[in-house]
C-alpha positions in Angstrom: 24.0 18.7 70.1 25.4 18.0 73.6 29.0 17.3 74.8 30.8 14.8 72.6 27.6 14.5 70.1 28.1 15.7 66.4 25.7 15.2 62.9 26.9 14.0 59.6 25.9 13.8 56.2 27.2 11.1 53.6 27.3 11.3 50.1 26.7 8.6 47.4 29.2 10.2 45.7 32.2 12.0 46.4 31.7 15.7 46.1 33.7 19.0 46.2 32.5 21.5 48.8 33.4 24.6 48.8 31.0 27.2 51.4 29.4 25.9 54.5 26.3 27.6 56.9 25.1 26.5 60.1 22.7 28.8 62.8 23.9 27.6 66.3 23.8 28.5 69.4 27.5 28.1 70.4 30.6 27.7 67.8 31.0 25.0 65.8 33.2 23.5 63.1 32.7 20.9 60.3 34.9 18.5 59.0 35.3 16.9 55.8 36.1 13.4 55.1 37.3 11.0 52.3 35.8 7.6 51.5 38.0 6.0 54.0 36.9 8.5 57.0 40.5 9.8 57.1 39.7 13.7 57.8 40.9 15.8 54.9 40.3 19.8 56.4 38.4 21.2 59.6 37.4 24.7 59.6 35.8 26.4 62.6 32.4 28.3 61.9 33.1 31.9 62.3 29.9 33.2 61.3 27.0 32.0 62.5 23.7 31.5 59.9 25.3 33.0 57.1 27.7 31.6 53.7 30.4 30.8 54.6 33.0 30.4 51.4 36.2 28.1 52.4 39.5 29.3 52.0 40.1 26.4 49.2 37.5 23.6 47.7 37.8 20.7 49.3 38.0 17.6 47.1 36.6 13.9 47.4 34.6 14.5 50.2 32.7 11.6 51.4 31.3 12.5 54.7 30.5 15.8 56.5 30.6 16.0 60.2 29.4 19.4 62.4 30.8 19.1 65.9 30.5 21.4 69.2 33.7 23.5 69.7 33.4 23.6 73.3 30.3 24.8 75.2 27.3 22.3 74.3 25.5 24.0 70.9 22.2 23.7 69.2 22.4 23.4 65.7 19.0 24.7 63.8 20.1 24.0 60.5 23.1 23.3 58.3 24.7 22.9 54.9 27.0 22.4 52.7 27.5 23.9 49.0 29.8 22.8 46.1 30.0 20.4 43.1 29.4 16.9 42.4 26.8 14.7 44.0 24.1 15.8 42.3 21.3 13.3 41.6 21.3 11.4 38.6 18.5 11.8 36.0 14.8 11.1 36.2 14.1 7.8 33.9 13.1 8.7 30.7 9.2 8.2 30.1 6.7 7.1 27.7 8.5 5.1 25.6 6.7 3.6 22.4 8.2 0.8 19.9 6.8 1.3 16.7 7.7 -1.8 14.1 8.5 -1.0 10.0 10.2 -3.6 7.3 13.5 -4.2 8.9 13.5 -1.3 11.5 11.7 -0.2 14.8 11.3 3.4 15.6 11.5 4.7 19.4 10.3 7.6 21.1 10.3 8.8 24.3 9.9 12.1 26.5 12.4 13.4 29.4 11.6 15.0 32.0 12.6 18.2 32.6 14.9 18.1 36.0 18.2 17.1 35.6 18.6 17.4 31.7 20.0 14.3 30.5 23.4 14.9 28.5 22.9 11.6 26.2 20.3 8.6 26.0 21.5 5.3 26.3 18.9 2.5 24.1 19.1 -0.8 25.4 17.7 -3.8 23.4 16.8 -7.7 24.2 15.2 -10.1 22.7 13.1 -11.4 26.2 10.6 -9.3 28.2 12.5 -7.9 31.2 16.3 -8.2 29.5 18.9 -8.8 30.1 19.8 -5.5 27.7 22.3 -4.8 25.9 23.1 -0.7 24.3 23.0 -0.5 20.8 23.3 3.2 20.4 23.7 6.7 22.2 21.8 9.6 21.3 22.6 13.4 22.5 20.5 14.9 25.3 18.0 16.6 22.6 17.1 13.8 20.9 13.7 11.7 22.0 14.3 8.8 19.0 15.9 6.0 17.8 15.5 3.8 14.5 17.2 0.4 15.5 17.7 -0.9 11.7 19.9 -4.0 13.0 16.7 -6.2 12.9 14.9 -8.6 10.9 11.1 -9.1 10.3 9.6 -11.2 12.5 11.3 -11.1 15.8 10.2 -9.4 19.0 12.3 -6.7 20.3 12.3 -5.4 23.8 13.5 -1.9 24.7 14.6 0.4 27.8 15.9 3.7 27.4 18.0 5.5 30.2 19.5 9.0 30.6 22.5 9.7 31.5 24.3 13.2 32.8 27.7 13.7 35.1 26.1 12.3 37.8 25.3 9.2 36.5 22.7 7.2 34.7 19.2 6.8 35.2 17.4 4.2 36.1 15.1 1.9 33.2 12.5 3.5 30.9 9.2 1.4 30.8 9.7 -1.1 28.4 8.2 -1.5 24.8 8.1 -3.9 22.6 7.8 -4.4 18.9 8.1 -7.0 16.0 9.0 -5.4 12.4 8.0 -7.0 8.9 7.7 -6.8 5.8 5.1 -4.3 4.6 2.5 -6.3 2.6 0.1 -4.6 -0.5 -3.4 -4.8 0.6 -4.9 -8.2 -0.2 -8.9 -8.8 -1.2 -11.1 -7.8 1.8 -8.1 -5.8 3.6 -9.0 -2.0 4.0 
């Protein structure tokens, strides 16, 4: 960074930070801002490439800026450490519709980053939506019986996971039509 130049990093989300570290070559200070940009704390680096834990957690913070002090400073690295803006789940995967009498039966795997705290299942009656959720499971569960059917018509499903920072984006889709379980008739089996 030269005279008057600075870096920032913005958030999707507002976060709460709490510890900062840079490695410069010449003091430096960060400064935390809300969604607005009105600056909510500065604190002036005093050690350089190591933890630094801020007197109090800053809240809502929307942007981080590093700036020079003074002399011109070269700034190797940087970051910031805290809650919030963590990235939402990974889309649920490989999910399969499976059609009974009056019923269709989901499953699906997760992955493992970013362990999802509930599933949402989305159903429509067109490829592609638009969805609607009829029912929430916990983060442990990888299945769903939709009973609210009827035999004969061609549901369309999406599953998405959800956590504190958000929800995932759309399982693949799948697709099922339940009815009525016949007996075998002559020639069938």
């Amino acid at each position: 960074m030269t005279s008057g130049e600075f870096v920032w990093h913005t958030f999707t989300s507002p976060v709460e930070v709490s510890a900062v570290i840079a490695k410069y070559t010449n003091p430096v200070a960060v400064e935390f801002y809300d969604v607005n940009n009105n600056l909510l704390q500065r604190y002036e680096l005093s050690t350089n490439d190591a933890v630094q834990t801020l007197p109090a957690p800053v809240q809502d913070v929307s942007t981080v800026a590093l700036k020079y002090t003074g002399a011109n400073s070269r700034v190797y690295e940087w970051n910031v450490f805290g809650k919030g803006g963590e990235l939402p789940p990974e889309a649920p995967l490989n999910l399969v519709a499976t059609a009974g009498n009056k019923n269709v039966v989901l499953h699906w795997n997760s992955s493992s980053i970013n362990a999802a705290t509930s599933f949402n299942v989305k159903r429509a009656t067109v490829s592609g939506g638009p969805y609607a959720i009829i029912g929430t499971v916990t983060g442990s569960t990888y299945s769903y019986t939709d009973s609210n059917v009827i035999n004969g018509t061609t549901y369309y499903y999406i599953v998405t996971a959800v956590t504190a920072a958000g929800e995932s984006g759309d399982s693949n889709e799948a697709s099922a039509t339940p009815k009525a379980v016949n007996p075998p008739g002559p020639g069938d089996g």
